[in-house]
KEKOLZA-298727 format. One record per atom (N, C-alpha, C, O, CB): x, y, z; residue number from 1; atom name. Coordinates in steps of 0.001 Angstrom, whole numbers, padded with zeros to 6 digits. Glycine has a CB too. Example, Ala and Ser with C-alpha at 12.3 -4.5 7.8 and 13.67 -1.06 7.14 Angstrom:
<vexdos>
013190 -005690 007800 1 N
012300 -004500 007800 1 CA
013200 -003300 007800 1 C
014236 -003319 008465 1 O
011308 -004473 009046 1 CB
012850 -002250 007080 2 N
013670 -001060 007140 2 CA
012900 000030 007870 2 C
013409 001138 008039 2 O
014084 -000598 005725 2 CB
</vexdos>
This chain:
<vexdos>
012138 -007287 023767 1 N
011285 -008169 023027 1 CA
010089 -008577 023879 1 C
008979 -008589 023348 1 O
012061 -009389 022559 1 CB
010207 -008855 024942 2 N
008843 -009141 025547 2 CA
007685 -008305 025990 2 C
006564 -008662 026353 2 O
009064 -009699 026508 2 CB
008346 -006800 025851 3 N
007483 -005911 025880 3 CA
006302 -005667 024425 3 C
005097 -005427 024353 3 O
008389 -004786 026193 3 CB
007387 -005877 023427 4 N
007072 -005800 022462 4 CA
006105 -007167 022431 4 C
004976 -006900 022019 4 O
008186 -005556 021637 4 CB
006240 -008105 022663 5 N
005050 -009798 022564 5 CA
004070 -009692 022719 5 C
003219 -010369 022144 5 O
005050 -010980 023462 5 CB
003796 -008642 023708 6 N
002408 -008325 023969 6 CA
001679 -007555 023441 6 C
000540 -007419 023887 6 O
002228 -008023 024892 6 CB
002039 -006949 022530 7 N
001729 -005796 021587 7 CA
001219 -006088 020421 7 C
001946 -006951 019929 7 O
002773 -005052 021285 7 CB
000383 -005839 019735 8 N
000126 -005834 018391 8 CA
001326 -005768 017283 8 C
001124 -006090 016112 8 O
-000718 -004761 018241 8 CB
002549 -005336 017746 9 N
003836 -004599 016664 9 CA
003931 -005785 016408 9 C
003739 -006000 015212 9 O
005374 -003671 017118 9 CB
004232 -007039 017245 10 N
005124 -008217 017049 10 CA
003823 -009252 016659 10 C
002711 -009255 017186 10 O
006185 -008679 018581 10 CB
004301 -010086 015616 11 N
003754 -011604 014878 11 CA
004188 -012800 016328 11 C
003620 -013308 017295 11 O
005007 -012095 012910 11 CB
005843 -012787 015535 12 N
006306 -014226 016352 12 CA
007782 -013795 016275 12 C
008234 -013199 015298 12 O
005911 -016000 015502 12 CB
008512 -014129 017364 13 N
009778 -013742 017604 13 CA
010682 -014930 017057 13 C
010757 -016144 017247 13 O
009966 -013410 019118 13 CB
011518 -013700 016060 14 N
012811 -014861 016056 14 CA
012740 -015176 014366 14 C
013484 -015945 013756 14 O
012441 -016624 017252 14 CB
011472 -014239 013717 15 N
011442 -014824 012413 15 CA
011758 -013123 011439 15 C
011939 -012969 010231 15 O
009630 -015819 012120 15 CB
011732 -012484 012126 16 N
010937 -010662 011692 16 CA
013071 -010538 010542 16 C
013370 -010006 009473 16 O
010521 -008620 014388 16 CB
013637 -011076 011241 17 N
015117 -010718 010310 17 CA
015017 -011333 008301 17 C
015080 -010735 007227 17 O
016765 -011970 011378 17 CB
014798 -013122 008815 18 N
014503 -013913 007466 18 CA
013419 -013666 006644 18 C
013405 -014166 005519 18 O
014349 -015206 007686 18 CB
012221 -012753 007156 19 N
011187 -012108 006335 19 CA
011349 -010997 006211 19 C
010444 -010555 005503 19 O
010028 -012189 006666 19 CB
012397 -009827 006675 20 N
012901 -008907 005808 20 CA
013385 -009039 005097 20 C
013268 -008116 004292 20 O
013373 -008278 005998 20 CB
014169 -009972 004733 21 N
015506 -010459 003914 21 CA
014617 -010591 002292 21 C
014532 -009836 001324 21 O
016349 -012351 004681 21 CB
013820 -012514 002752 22 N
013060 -012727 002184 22 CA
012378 -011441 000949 22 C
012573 -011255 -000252 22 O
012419 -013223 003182 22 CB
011553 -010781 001962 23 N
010550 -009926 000879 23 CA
011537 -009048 000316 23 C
011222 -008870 -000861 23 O
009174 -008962 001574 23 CB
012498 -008468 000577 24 N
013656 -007607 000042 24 CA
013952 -007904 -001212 24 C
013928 -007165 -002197 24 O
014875 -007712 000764 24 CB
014406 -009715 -001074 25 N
015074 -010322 -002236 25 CA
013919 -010245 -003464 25 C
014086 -009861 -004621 25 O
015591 -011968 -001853 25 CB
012752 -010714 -002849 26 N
011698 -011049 -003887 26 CA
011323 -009317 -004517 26 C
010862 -009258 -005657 26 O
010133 -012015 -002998 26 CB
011496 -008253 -003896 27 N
010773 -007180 -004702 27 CA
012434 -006357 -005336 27 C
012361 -005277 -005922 27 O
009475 -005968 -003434 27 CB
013864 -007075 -005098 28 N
014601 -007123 -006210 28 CA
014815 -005895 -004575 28 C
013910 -005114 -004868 28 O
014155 -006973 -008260 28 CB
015233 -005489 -003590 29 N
016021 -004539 -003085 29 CA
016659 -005361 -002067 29 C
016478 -006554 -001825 29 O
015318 -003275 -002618 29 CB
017791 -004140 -001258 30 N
018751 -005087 -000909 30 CA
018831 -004388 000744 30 C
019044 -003244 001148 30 O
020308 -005094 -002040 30 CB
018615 -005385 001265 31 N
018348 -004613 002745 31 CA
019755 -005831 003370 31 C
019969 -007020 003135 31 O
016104 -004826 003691 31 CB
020731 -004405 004554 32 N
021354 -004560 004920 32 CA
021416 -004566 006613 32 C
021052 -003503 007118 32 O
021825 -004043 004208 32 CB
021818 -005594 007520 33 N
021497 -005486 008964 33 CA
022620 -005612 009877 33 C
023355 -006597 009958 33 O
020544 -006473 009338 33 CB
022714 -004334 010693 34 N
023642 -004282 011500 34 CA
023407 -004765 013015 34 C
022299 -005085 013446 34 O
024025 -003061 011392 34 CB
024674 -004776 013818 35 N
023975 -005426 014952 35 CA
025400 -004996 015742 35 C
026506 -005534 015689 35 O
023391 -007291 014804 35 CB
024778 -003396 016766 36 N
026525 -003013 017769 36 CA
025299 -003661 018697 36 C
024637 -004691 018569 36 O
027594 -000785 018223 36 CB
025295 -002328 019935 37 N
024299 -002396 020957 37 CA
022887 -001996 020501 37 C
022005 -001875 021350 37 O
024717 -001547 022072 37 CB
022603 -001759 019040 38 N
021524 -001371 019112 38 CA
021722 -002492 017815 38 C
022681 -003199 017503 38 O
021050 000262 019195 38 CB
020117 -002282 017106 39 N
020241 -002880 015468 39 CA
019648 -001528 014632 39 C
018965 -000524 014834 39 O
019051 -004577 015098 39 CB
020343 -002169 013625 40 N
020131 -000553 012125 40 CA
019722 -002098 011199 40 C
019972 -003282 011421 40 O
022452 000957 011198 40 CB
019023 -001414 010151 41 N
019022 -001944 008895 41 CA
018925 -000618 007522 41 C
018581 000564 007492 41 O
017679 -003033 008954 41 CB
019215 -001183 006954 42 N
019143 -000583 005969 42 CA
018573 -000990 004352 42 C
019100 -001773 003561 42 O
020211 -000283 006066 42 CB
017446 -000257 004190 43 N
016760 -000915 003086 43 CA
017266 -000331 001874 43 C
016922 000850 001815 43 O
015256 -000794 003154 43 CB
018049 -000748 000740 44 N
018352 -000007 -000737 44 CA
017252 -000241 -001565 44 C
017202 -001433 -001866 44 O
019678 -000553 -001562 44 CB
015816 000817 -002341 45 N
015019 000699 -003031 45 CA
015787 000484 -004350 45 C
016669 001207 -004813 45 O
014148 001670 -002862 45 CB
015258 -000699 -004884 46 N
014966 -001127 -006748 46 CA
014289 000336 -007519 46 C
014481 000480 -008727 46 O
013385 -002765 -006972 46 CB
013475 001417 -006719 47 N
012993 002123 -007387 47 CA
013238 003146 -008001 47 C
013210 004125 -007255 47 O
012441 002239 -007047 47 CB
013527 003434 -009289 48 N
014597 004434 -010599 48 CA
013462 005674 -010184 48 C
014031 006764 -010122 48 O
014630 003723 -013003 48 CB
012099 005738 -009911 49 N
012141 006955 -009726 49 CA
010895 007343 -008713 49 C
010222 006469 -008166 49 O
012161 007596 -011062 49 CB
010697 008573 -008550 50 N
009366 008913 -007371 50 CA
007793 008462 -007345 50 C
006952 008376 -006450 50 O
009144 010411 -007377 50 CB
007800 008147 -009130 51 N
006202 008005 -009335 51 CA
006100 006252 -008793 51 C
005058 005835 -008288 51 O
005603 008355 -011369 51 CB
007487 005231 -009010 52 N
007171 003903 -008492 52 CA
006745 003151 -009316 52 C
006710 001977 -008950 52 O
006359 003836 -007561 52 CB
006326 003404 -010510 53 N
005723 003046 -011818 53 CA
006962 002620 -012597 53 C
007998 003182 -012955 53 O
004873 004290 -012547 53 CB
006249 000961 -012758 54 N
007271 000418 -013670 54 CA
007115 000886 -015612 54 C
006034 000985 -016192 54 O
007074 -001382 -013367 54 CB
008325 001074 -016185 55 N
008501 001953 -017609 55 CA
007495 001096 -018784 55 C
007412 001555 -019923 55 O
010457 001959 -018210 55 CB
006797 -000093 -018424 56 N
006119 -000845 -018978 56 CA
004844 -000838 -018891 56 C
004210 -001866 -019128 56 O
006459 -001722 -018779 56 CB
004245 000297 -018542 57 N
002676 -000172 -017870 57 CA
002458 001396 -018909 57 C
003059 002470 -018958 57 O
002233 -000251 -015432 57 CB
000967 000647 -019822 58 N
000630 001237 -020610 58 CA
-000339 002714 -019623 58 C
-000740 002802 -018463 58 O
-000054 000135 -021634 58 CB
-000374 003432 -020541 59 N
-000941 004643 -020007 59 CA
-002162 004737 -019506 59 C
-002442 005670 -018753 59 O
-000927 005494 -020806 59 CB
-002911 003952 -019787 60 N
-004476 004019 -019260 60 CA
-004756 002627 -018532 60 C
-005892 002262 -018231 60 O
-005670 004231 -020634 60 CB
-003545 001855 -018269 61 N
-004022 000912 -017254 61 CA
-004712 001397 -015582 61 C
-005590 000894 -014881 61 O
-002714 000057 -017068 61 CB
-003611 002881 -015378 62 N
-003983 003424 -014349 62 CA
-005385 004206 -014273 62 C
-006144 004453 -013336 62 O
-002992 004134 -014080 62 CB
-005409 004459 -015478 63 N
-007314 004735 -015554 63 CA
-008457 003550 -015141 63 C
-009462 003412 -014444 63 O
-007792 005024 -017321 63 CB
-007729 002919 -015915 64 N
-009026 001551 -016318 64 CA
-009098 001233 -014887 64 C
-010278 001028 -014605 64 O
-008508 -000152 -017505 64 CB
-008136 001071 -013598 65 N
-007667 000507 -012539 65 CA
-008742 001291 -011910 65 C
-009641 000692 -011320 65 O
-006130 000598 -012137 65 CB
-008733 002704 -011990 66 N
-009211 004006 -011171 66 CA
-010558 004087 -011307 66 C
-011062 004795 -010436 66 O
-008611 005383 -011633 66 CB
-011458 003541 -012213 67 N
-012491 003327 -012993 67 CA
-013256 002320 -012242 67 C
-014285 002504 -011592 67 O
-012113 002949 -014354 67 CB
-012468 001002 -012464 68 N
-012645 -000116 -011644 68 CA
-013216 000267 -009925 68 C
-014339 000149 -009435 68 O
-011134 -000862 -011697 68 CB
-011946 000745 -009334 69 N
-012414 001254 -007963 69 CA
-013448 002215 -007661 69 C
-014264 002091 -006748 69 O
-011442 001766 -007391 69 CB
-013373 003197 -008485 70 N
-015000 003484 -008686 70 CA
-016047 002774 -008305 70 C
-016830 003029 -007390 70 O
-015338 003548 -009854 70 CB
-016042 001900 -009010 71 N
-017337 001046 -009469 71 CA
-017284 000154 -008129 71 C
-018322 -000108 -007523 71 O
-017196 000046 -011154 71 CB
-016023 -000298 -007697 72 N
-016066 -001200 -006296 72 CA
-016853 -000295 -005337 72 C
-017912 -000502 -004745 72 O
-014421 -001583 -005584 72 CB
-016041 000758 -005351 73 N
-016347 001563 -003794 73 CA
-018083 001921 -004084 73 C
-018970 002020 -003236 73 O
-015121 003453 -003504 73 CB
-018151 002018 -005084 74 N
-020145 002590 -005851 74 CA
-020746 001025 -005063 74 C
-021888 001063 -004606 74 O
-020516 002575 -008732 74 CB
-019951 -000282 -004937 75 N
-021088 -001581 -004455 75 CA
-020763 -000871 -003034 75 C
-021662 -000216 -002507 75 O
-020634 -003736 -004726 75 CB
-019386 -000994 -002341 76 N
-019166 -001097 -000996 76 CA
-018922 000344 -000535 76 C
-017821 000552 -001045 76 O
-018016 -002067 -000681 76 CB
-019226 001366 000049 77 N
-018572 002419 000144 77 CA
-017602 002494 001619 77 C
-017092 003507 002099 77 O
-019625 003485 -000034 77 CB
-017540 001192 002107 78 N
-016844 000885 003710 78 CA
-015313 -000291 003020 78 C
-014541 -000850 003800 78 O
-018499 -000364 005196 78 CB
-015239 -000377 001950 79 N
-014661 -000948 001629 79 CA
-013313 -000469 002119 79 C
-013171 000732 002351 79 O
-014988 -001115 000572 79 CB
-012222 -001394 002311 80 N
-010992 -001136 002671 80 CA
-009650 -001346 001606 80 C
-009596 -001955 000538 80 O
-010903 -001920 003804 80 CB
-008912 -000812 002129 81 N
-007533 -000579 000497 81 CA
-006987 -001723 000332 81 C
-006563 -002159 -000738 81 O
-005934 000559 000652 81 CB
-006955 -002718 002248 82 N
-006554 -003765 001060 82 CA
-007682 -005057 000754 82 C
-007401 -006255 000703 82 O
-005008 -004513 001541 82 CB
-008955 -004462 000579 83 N
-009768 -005493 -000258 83 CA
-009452 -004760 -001829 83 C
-009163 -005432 -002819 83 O
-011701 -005576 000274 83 CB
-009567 -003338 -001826 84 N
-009149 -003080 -003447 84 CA
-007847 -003832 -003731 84 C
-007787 -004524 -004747 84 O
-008863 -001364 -003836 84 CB
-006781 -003743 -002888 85 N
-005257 -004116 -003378 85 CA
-005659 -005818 -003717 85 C
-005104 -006305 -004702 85 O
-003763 -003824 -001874 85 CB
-006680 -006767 -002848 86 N
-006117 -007838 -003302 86 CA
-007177 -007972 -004332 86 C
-006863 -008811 -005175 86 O
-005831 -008992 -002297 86 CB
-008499 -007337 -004566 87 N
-009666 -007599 -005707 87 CA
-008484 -007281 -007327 87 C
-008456 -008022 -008310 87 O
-011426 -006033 -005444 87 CB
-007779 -006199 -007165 88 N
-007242 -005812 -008370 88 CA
-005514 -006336 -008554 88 C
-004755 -005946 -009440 88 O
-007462 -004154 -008400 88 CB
-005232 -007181 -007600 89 N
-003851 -007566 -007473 89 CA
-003000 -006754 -007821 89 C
-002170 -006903 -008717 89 O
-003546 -008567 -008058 89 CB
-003166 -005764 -007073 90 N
-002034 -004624 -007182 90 CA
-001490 -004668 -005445 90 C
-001890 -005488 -004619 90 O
-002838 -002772 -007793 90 CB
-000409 -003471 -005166 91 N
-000025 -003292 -003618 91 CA
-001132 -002220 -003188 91 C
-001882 -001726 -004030 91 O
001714 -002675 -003326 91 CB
-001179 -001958 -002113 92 N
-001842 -001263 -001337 92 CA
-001338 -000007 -001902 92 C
-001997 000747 -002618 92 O
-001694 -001556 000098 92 CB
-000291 000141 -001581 93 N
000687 001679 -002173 93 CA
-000064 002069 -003752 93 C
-000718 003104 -003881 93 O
002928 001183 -002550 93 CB
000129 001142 -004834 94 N
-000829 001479 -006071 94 CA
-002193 001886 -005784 94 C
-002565 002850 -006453 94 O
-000985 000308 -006970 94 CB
-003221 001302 -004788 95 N
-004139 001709 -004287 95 CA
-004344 003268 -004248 95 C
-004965 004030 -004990 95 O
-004105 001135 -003239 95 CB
-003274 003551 -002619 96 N
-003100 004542 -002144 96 CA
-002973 006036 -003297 96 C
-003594 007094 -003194 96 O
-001989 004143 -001329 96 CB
-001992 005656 -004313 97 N
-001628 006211 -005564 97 CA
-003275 006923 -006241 97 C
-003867 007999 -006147 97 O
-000829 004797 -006592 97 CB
-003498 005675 -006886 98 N
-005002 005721 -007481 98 CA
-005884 006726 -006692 98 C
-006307 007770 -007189 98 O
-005749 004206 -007389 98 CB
-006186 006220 -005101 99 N
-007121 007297 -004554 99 CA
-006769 008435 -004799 99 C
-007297 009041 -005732 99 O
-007327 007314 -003269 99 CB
-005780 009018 -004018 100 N
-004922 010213 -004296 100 CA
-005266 010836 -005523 100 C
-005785 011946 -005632 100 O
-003497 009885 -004342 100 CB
-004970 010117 -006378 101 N
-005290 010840 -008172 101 CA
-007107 011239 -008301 101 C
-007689 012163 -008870 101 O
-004853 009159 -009812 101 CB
-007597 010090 -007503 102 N
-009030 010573 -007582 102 CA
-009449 011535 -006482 102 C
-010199 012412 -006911 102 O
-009971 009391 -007537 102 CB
-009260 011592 -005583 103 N
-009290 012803 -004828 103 CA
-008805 014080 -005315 103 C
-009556 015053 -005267 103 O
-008663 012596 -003771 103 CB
-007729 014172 -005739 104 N
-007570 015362 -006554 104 CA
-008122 015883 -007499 104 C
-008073 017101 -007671 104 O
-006774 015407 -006936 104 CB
-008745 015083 -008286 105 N
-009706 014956 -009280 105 CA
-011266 015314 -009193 105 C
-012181 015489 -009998 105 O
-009608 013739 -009576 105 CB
-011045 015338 -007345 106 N
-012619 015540 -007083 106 CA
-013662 014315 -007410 106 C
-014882 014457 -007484 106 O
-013098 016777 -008003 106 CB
-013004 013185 -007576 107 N
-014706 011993 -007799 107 CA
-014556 011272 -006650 107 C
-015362 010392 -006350 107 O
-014863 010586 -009366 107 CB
-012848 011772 -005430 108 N
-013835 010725 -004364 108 CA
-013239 011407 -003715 108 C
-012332 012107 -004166 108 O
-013897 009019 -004081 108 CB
-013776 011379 -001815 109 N
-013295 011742 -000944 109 CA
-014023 010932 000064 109 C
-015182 010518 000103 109 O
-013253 013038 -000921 109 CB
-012735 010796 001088 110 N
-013647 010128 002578 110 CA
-014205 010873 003086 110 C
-014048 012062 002809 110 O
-013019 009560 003763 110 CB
-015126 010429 004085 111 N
-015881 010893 004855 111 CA
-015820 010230 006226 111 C
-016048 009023 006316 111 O
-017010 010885 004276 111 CB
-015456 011125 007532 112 N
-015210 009914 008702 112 CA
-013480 009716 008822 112 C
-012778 010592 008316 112 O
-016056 008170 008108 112 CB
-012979 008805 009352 113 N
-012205 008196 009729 113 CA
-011689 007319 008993 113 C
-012506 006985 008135 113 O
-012500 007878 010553 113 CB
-010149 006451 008848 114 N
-010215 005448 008600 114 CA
-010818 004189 009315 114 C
-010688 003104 008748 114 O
-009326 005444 008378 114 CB
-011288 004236 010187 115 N
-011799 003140 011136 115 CA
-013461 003516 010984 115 C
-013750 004695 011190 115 O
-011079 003277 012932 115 CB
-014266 002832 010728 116 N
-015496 003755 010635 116 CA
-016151 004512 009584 116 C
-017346 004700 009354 116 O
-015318 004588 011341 116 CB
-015065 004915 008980 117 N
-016091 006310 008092 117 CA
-016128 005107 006526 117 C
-016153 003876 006490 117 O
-014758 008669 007686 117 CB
-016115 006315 005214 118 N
-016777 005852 004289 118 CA
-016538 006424 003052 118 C
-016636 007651 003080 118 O
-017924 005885 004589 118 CB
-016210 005870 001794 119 N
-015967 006935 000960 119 CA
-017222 007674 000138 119 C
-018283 007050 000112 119 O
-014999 006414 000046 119 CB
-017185 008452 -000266 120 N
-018445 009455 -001207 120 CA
-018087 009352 -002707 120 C
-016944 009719 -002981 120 O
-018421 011378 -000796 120 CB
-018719 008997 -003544 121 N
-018285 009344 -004748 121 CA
-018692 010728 -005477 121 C
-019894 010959 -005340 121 O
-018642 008322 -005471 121 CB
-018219 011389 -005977 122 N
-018761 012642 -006387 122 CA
-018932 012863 -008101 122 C
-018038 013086 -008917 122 O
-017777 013734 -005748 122 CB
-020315 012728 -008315 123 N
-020569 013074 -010038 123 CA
-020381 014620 -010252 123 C
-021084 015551 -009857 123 O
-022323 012655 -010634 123 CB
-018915 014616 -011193 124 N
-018696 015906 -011590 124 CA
-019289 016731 -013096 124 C
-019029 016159 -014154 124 O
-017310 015864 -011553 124 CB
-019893 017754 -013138 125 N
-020688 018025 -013993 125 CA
-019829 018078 -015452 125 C
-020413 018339 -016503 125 O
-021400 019255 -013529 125 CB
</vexdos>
């Protein structure tokens, strides 16, 4: 642990167990913690399937969302995922999702780095 204090990895010691627990309970999964000579945990995902998408979310919310970021990244093009995650109150991961779909799609791609670079929007004919 004290190697770790000095590091960026660690917040504050002594709290990192009750805020796994915590956020576990609140996103409905069930994380389990062992303790021989080493520690294990074990996180059980709430999630029924790969896409992560709850069975309630109408079909073009993920457009309208994708649309939206468009139009953000068109003001800011240095903008970061989680100013989209908290502008659109979604997780970062939905973010991540969204780009992905638009990159494949060809209307965006970075340019650069994550530290530094920038996204491009691309008008497809």
């Amino acid at each position: 642990m004290g190697l770790l204090a000095h590091t960026d990895f660690m917040e504050k010691a002594g709290t990192g167990i009750k805020r796994v627990r915590d956020a576990c309970r609140i996103n409905g999964n069930e994380a389990n913690f062992h303790f021989t000579d080493t520690f294990w945990i074990t996180i059980h995902s709430n999630v029924k399937d790969t896409k992560n998408v709850p069975d309630n979310v109408p079909d073009n919310v993920p457009n309208n969302r994708q649309m939206i970021i468009l139009q953000l990244i068109q003001n800011n093009k240095q903008i970061l995922l989680k100013e989209l995650a908290e502008m659109l109150k979604v997780s970062t991961r939905t973010i991540r999702r969204d780009i992905e779909k638009l990159k494949q799609m060809n209307k965006l791609k970075r340019i650069g780095p994550a530290k530094g670079g920038h996204w491009e929007i691309s008008i497809n004919p």
